[in-house]
N, C-alpha and C positions, 0 to 999 in steps of 0.2 A: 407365325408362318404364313407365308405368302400362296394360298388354292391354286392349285394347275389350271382351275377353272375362270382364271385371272388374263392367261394367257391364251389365245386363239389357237395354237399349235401346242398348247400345253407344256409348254416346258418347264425344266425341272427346276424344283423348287429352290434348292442350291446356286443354279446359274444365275436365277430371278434374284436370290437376296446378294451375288455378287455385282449384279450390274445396275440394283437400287443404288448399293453404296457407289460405286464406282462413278453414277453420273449423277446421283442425287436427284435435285429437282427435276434437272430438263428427263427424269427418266418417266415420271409423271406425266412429263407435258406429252410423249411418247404413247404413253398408257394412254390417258384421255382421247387422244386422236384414235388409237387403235381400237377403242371401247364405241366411239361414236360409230368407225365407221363397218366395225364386225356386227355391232349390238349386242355383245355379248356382256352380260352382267357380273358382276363380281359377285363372290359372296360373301368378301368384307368391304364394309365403308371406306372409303378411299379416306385418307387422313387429310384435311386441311392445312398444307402447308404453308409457315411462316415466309417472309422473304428469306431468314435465315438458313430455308432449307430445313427445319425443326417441325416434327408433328406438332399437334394441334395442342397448346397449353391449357392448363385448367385456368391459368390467373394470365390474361393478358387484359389488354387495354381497352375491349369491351366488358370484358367481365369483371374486371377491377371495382370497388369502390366508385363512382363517381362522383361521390363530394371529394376525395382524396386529391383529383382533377382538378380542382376550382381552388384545392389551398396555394396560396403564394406567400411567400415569405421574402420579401426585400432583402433585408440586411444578410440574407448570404444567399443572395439570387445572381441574375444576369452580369451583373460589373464585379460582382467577387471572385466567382469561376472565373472572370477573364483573368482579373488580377494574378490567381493563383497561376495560370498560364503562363504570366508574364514571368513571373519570377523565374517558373521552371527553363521560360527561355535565355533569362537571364544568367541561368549558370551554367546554359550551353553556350553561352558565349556570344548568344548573338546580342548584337548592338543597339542599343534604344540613346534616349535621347536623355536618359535617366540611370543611375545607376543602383535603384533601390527600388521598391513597391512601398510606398507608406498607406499602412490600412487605417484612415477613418473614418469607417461604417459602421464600427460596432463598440460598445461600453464595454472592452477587455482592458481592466486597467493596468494591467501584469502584460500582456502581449504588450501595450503600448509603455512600457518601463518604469511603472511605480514599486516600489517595491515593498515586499509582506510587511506587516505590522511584525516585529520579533516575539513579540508575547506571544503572539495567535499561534506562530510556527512552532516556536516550542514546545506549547501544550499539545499540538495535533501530533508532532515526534516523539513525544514523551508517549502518548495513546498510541502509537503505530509502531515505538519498540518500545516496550517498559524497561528493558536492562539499564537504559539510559536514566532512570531512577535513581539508581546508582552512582553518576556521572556528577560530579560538582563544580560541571560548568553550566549546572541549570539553576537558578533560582527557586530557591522553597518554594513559593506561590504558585510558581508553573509546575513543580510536583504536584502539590496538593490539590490543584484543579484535572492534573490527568488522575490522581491517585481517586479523584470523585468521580468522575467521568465511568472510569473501568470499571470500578466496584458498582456503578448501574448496569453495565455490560452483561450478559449471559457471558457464564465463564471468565470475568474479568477481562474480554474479549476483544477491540472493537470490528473484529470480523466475524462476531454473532450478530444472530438477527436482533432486533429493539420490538418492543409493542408496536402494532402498524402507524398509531397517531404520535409514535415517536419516545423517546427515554423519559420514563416520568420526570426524573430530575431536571431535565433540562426543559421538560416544560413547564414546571412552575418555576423556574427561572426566568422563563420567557414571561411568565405571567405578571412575577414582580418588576420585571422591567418596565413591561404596559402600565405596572399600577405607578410608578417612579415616572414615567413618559408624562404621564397624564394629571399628574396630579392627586394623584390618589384613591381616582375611582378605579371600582375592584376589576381584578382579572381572574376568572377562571381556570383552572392549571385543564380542565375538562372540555373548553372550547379551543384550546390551542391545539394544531393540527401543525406538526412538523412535517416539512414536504422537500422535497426534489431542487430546490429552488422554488422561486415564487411563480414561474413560471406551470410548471405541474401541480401548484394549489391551483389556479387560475384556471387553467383548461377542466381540472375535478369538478368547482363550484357550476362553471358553464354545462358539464354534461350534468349534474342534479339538475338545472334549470329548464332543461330544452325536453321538450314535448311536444306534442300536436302536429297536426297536418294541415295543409291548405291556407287558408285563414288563420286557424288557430295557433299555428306555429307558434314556437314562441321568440318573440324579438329580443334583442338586445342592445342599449344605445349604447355606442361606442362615440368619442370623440374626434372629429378629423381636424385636422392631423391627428394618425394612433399610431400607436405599435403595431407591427403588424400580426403580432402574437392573437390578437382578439381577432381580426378578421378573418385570419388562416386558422384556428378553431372554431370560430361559428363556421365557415365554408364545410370543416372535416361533421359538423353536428347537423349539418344542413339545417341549423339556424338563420334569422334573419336579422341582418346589419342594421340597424340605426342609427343612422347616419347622424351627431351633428358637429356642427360647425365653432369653434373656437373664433375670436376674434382678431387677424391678425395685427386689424389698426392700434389695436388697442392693446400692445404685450400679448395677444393668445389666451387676453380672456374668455369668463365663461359666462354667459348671459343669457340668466335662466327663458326669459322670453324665448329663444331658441330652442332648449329644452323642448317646450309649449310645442312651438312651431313642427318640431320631428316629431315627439310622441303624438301628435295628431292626425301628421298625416299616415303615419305608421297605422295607426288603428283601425286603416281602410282595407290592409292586406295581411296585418298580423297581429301578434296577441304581448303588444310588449310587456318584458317582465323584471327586466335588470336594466341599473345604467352602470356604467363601467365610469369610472372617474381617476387619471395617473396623476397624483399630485407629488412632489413636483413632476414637471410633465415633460414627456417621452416624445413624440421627438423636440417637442417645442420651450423647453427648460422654460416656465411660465411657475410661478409659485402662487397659489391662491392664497386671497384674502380670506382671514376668516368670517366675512360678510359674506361672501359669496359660496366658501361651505354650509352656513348657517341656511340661505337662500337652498341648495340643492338639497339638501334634508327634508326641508320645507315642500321642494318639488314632489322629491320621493314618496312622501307621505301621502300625498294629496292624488299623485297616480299610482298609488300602492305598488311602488316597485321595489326591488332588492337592489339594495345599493353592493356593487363591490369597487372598495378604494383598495388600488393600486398605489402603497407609498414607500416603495423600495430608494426612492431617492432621499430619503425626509432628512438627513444630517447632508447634501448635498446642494445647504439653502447660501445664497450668495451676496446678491443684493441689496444694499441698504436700503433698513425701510421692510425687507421680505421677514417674512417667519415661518417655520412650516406650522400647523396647527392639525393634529389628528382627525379623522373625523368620528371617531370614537369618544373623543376627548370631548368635541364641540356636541355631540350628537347630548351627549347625558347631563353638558353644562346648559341645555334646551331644556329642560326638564322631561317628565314622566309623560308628559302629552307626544313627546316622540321617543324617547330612551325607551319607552315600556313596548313601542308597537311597530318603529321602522327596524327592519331585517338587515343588519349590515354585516359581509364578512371584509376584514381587509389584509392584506398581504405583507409583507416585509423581505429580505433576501441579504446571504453575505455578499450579494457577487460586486454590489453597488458602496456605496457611502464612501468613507475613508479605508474598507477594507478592501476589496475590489478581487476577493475571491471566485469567481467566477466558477473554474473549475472543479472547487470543493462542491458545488451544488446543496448549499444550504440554504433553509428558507424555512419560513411559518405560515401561518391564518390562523386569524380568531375570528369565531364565530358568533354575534349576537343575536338574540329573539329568537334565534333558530327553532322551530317544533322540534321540537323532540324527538319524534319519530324518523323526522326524516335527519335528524342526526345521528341516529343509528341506521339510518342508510348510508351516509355520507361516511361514516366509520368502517361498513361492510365494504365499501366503493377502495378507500383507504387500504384495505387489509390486502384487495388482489393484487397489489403491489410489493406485498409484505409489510418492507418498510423501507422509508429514505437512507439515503448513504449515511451511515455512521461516522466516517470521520466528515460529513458535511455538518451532522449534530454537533458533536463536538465544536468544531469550530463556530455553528452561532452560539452554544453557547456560553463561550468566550465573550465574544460580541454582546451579550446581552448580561452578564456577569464577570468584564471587564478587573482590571486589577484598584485595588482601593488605596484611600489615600497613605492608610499606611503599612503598605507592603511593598515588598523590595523593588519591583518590575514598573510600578507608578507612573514613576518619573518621565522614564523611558517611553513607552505607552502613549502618555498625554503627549509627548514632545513630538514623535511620531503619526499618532493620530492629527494634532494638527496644523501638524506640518503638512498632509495629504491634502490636508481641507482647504491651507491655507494657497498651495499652489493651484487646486482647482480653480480656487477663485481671483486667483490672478489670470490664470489663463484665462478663463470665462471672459472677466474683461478685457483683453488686449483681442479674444478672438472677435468682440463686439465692433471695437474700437478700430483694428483694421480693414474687416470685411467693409466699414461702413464709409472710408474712404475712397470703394472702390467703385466709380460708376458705373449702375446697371447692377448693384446692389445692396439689398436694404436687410439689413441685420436689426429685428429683434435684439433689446439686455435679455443678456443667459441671467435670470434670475437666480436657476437654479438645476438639478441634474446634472448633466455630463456633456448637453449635444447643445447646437444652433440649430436654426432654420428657417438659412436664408432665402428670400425671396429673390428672383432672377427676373431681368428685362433683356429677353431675347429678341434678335432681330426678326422680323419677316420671314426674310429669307431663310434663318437658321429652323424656322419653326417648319416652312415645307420640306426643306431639307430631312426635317427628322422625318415628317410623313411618308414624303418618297419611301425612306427605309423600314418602316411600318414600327416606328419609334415613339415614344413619349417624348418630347422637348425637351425637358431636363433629363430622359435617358441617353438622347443625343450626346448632351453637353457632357455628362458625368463621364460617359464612354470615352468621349474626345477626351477629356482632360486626364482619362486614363491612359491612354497611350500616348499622351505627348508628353507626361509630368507624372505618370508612375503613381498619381496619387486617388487611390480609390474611397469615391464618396457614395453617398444611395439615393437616389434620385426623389424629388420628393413626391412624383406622381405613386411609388409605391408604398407610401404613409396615407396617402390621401391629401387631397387641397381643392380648393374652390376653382370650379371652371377657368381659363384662362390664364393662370396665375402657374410660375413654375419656383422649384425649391432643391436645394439639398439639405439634405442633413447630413452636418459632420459633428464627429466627437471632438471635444477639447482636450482628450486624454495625453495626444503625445506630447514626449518631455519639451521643455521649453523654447529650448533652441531649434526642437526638432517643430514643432508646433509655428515658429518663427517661417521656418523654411516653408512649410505646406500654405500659410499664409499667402507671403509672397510670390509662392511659384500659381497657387489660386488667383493673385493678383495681377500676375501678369496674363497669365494663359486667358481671362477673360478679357484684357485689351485686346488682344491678338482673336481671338472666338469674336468678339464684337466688329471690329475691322474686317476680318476675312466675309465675314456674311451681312456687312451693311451694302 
């Protein structure tokens, strides 16, 4: 209720809360003047009102998080929301110079038209209605892998909860994969941590890591070019970036001297602890040598850091000559001198490879060297989440206990499978092999992954053009090329790149023809970007 003692004539309390609503704000602006110039005091606090006319929030924009502030995420930032707009006006009919939005910004390989593996489908249909158990348009093997799946379930279920680190069964199927992957060093079914996607393993590992204040903070070396997933987590953990630099002269290699060069000068303002390493690599499809894993091991040890490999792309190797190589695998064929003492966990995910399940949100970590103890922290951390989506379990693992050579689904399966693999890496090449026609830009070999990223030679003039607008250069160009050609890229100022130097990053994902098209309309729209602004 509003005090009589609010108003100079005192009026009644009823008229006061019908002429609050009635003018809102300016009733305030009212009051304030009347209060200055009677002096008379209220005896409630006047509320701080919004612009919106809304009292005073517990949660606004000062009192919000401020690391939450500082997270940015590219790949569905500034040029995506336009996008999405654009469609929307698209089917209002208004007119562009385009009759389509083609998205590629992001590793959806289902949005951009591959299509499921059949086995993997079955078996998550057969787990989401069992009657179809019944059904003899499903093959034995994809019964028998739902009819295992369920019977680990609570209740035969797959919408009861799992243990928080995931269906035991499927993790020691995860585990004998690692051991199959590897060559036959062991896998603990106890260090395997089923997750959200690799993504939600990833940000877990980062908050166990991050502590300290001031100085002590603790750093993290990420790679630039990255995903933007690391720097918009350290941002939310008010972590510290460590920054380094990939090689672009040289394919995007990694060259530990650099390493050297960051962790150094980092130790002036922080306490680094982790290197973060995406092999094959995000945005820059670069596939390491296993010299140069051998070499980062080497680093690790030596500035006692925790190593986390990102290798969600590892059957997405292309290249001839490329391989992918564990670093698990490589860490223990090092011997006991590293295998017994560097800290490694590494990641894996359905959303990538030849599966390109995205939406299922399946993923693992294992964990090596880990103390003990604080793996029963990492297990408690686990728990407040319950546990990962159960048909996302299910479906890795499929993935990771695929069908065998003699069961009915095989054939099918293998033909399938590399049939996905076999057209990424046609694409991969042809998207090298165009871009690199086009003057004013220099395309990297897709070794490996899903994306490019290409380097751009902007005009002068294009580059204060973007300043005027209070623009990044390549978010100029991406924008432009968004609205004249419908085709949305991410600019590469929001992955990170060396001073000077401008980039997009696109996916290879869409279908062939359609991939053809984006090529070409990129080819031309930068003649014309080029000409308009020399």
């Amino acid at each position: 209720m509003w005090p009589k003692s609010c108003l100079r004539n005192s009026q009644p309390v009823e008229d006061l809360e019908l002429t609050k609503r009635r003018f809102g704000r300016a009733f305030w602006v009212v009051m304030n003047i009347s209060w200055a110039i009677s002096g008379t005091e209220c005896e409630l606090q006047k509320p701080n009102m919004t612009e919106n006319g809304l009292g005073n929030r517990v949660l606004n924009m000062d009192t919000m998080n401020p690391n939450v502030k500082r997270v940015e995420y590219a790949v569905r930032g500034p040029i995506v929301q336009r996008a999405l707009q654009i469609e929307k006006e698209l089917k209002e009919g208004v007119e562009k110079p385009f009759t389509e939005v083609i998205k590629a910004n992001i590793g959806d390989a289902h949005a951009m038209g591959q299509k499921p593996i059949t086995f993997l489908r079955q078996v998550v249909a057969l787990c989401v209605y069992p009657d179809l158990l019944e059904d003899d348009k499903f093959p034995e093997d994809a019964k028998s892998r739902a009819r295992r799946i369920l019977q680990a379930c609570g209740g035969g279920s797959i919408g009861a909860y799992s243990a928080s680190p995931g269906i035991e069964i499927i993790r020691q199927d995860v585990a004998k994969y690692i051991e199959k992957r590897d060559g036959g060093i062991p896998s603990d079914p106890d260090s395997i941590y089923l997750s959200t996607g690799a993504s939600d393993a990833i940000v877990t590992m980062l908050k166990l890591l991050t502590s300290g204040e001031g100085k002590n903070r603790t750093g993290v070396m990420i790679s630039i070019p990255q995903y933007p997933l690391y720097s918009a987590a350290l941002a939310e953990l008010a972590a510290v970036q460590i920054s380094y630099y990939l090689d672009e002269d040289k394919c995007w290699s990694l060259d530990v001297n650099e390493l050297r060069r960051a962790v150094k000068a980092a130790r002036e303002h922080c306490n680094p602890r982790a290197l973060c390493i995406i092999n094959p690599g995000n945005p820059t499809g670069q596939v390491q040598s296993r010299q140069c894993i051998e070499d980062v091991i080497r680093f690790a040890a030596e500035e006692h850091l925790f190593l986390m490999a990102d290798e969600v792309y590892q059957d997405n190797v292309y290249a001839e000559g490329c391989q992918f190589h564990s670093f698990k695998k490589v860490l223990f064929e090092m011997g006991p001198e590293y295998s017994s003492v560097v800290e490694l966990v590494s990641f894996h995910s359905t959303s990538k490879c030849f599966m390109g399940e995205c939406g299922f949100r399946g993923g693992y970590m294992e964990v090596v060297n880990m103390d003990p103890e604080v793996k029963l922290q990492l297990t408690k951390l686990v728990s407040v989440r319950l546990c990962p989506p159960i048909p996302g379990q299910a479906l890795l693992d499929l993935v990771v206990n695929p069908p065998q050579p003699d069961e009915p689904s095989y054939a099918t399966f293998i033909k399938e499978r590399t049939a996905n693999l076999d057209i990424l890496a046609e694409k991969a090449k042809m998207t090298e092999q165009v871009l690199n026609t086009v003057p004013g830009i220099h395309c990297n070999p897709v070794q490996g992954a899903m994306y490019t990223f290409p380097r751009l030679s902007l005009p002068e003039k294009a580059i204060n053009a973007a300043k005027e607008k209070g623009q990044a250069p390549d978010m100029f160009y991406c924008m432009k090329l968004l609205e004249e050609t419908g085709i949305c890229l991410v600019p590469g100022s929001g992955f990170g790149q060396r001073d000077g130097t401008y980039h997009f990053r696109m996916t290879i994902l869409p279908a062939t023809e359609k991939l053809k098209v984006v090529l070409e309309k990129i080819r031309e729209f930068h003649k014309r970007f080029t000409e308009e602004f020399s």
